[in-house]
C-alpha positions in Angstrom: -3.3 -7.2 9.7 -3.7 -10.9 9.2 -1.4 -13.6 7.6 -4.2 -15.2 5.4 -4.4 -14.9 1.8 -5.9 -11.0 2.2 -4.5 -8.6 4.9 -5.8 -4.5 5.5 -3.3 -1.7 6.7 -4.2 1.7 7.2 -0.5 3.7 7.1 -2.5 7.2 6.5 -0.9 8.1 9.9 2.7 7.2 8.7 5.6 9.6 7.4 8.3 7.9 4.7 10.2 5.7 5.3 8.0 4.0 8.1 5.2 3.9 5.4 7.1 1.1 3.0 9.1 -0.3 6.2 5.4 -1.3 7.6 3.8 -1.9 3.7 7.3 -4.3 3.7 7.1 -5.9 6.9 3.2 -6.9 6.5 4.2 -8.1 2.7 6.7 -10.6 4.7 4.1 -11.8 6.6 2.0 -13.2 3.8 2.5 -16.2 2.2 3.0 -16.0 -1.9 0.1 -14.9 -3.7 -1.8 -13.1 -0.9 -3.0 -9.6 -1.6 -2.5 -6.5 1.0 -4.2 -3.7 0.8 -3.0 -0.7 1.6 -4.8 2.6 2.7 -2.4 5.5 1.8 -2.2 9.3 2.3 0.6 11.9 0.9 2.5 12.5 -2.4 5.3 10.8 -1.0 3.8 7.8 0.3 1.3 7.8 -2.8 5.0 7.5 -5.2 7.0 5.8 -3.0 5.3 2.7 -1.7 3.9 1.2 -5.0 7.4 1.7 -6.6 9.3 0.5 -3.8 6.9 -2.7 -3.6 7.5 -3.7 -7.4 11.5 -3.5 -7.0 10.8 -6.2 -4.4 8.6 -8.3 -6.8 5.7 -7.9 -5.5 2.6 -6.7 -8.6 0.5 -3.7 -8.0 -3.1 -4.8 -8.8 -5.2 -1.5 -8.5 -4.6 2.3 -6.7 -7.4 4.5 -6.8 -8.7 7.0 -4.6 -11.1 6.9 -1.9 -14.8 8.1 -2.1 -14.3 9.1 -5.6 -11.5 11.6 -4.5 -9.5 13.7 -6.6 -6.4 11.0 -8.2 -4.1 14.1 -8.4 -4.7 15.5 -4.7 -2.3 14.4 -2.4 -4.6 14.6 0.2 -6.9 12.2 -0.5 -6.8 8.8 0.9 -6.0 6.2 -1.6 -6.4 2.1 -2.1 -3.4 0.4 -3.1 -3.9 -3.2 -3.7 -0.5 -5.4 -4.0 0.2 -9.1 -5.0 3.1 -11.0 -2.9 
């Protein structure tokens, strides 16, 4: 996780809520107009965490699966890339 204009974090290991409270915490980090991107695992987290970061403001740019996993399994690790 850095505070330049791109950070990485890997939240695969997380359970809701700690998966937005870290997506959130890293977003307040970055100054306006960095990108984060988050690596993602579970049907909750996979709902929750893009949803949660665009009632803050923040735009979703892309969330796609990993390794040209299935988009419907919740068990496949997905890319989420937010704007601040």
């Amino acid at each position: 996780m850095t505070t330049d204009d791109t950070a990485f974090l890997d939240i695969t290991g997380e359970t809701c809520p700690m998966t937005f409270v870290r997506t959130r915490i890293a977003l307040e980090k970055m100054g306006a107009g960095s990108t984060l991107t988050v690596r993602l695992k579970g049907r909750e987290p996979l709902d929750n965490v893009p949803r949660q970061a665009e009632n803050l403001g923040h735009t979703v740019v892309s969330l796609e699966p990993e390794d040209g996993g299935g988009d419907g399994d919740p068990d496949t690790v997905h890319r989420l890339v937010l704007r601040k």
